[in-house]
FITITI-696227 format. One line per field, with one value per residue (C-alpha): residue number from 1; residue in three letters; chain; z negated, x, y negated. Coordinates in pm, whole numbers. Layout:
FITITI-696227
k NUM	... .
r ALA	... .
c A	... .
pz Z	... .
px X	... .
py Y	... .
END
This chain:
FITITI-696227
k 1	2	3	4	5	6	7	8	9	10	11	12	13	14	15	16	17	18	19	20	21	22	23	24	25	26	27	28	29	30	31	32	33	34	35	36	37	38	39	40	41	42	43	44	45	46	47	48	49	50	51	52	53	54	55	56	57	58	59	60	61	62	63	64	65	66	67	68	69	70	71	72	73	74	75	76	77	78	79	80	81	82	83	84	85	86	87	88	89	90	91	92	93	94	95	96	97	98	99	100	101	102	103	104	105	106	107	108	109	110	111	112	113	114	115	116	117	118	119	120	121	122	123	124	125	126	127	128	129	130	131	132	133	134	135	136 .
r UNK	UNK	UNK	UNK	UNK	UNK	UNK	UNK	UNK	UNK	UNK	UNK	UNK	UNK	UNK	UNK	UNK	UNK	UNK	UNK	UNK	UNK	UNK	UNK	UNK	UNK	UNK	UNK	UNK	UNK	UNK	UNK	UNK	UNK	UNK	UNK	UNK	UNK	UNK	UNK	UNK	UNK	UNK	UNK	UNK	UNK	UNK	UNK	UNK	UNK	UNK	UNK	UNK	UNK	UNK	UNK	UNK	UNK	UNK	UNK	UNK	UNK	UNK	UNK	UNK	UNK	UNK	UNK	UNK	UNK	UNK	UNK	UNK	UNK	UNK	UNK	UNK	UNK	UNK	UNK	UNK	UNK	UNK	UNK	UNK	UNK	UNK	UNK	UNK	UNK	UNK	UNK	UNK	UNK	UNK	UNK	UNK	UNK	UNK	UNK	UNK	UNK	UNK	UNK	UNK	UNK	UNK	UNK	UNK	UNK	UNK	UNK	UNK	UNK	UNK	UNK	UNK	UNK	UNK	UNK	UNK	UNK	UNK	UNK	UNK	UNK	UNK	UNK	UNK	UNK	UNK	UNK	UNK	UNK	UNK	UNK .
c A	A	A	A	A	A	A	A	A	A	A	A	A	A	A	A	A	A	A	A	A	A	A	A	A	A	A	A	A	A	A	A	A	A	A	A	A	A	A	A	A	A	A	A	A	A	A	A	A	A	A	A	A	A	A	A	A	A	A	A	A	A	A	A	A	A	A	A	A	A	A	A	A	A	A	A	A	A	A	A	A	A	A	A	A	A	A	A	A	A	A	A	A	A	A	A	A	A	A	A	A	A	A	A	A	A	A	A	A	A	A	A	A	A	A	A	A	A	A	A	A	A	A	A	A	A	A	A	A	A	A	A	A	A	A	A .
pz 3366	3694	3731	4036	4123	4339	4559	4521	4850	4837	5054	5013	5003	4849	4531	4499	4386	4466	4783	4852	4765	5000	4837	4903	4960	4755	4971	4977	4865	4586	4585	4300	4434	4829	4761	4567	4850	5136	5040	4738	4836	5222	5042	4830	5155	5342	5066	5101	5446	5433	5196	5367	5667	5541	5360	5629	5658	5305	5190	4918	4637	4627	4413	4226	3883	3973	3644	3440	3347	3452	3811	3779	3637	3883	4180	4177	4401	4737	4606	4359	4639	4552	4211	4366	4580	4276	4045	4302	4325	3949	3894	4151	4008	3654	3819	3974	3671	3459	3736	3772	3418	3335	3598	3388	3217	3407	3763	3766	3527	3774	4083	3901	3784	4140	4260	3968	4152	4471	4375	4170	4488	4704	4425	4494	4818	4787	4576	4828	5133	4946	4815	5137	5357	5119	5204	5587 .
px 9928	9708	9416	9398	9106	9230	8980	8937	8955	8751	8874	8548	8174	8008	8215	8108	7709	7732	7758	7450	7217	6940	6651	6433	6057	5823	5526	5215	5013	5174	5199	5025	4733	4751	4457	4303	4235	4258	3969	3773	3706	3604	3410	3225	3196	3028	2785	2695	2631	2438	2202	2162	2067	1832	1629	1433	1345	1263	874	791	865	1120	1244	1525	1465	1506	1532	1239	968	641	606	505	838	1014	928	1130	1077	1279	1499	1647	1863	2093	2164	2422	2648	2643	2745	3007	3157	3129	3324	3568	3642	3664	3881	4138	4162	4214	4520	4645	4718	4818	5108	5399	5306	5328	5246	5117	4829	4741	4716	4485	4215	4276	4172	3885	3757	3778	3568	3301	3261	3218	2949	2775	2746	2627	2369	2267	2263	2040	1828	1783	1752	1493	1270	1280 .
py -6835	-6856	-6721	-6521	-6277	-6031	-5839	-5483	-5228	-4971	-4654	-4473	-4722	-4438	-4443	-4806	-4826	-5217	-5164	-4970	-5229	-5059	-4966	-4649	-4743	-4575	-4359	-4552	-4259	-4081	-3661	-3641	-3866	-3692	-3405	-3676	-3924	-3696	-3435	-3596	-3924	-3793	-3562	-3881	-4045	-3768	-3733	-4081	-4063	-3795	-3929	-4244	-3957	-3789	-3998	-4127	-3742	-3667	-3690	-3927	-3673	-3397	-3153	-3242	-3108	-2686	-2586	-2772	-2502	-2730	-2742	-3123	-3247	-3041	-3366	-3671	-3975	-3985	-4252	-3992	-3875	-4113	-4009	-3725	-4026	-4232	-3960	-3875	-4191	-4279	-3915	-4029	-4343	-4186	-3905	-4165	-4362	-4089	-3922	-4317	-4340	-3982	-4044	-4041	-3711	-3320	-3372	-3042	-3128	-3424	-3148	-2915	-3265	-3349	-3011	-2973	-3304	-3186	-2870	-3113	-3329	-3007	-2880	-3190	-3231	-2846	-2965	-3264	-3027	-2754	-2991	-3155	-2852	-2719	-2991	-2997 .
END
């Protein structure tokens, strides 16, 4: 006949998932993206720098090209120093795209492309610093 709603008393809040209506906050930086941003994109950022650096050292043609067989093609202008930062930032963006999207699959995988792009930015910033120290 009447319609009475009777509260219900809970002995125990933790039985009762209404009641925890708190919400855990997600990290800002993922796990999977930690190595990521705190070695590879330093890494980008150093090379950068560094090429910005040294280019006020460098003479107006330096050898880039190691491996072509005529000594001529060998020399590059001074403002192809900045092919290595470029190519290290492009990879970098490609890399975190790729580990952004590939989030939902084995976080594993996404630690090893995070570590392959750590080692590719240290092989380029190798590259920079030989090439540069070569020169002066």
């Amino acid at each position: 006949m009447y319609n009475i709603k009777v509260p219900k008393i809970i002995i125990n809040p933790t039985l009762n998932p209404n009641l925890d209506k708190k919400k855990s906050k997600a990290p800002i930086l993922r796990p999977y993206y930690r190595p990521f941003f705190f070695l590879a994109v330093p890494l980008s950022i150093i090379n950068i720098v560094l090429s910005i650096l040294f280019f006020a050292f460098l003479p107006p043609e330096i050898p880039i090209f190691h491996t072509m067989i005529q000594p001529d093609d060998r020399l590059a202008d001074s403002m192809m120093i900045f092919i290595l930062p470029i190519l290290a930032t492009i990879i970098n963006v490609i890399h975190a795209l790729v580990i952004y999207f590939g989030r939902k699959y084995e976080l594993l995988l996404l630690n090893i492309f995070s570590y392959f792009t750590i080692f590719i930015q240290l092989l380029l910033l190798a590259v920079l610093l030989r090439t540069v120290l070569v020169i002066i």
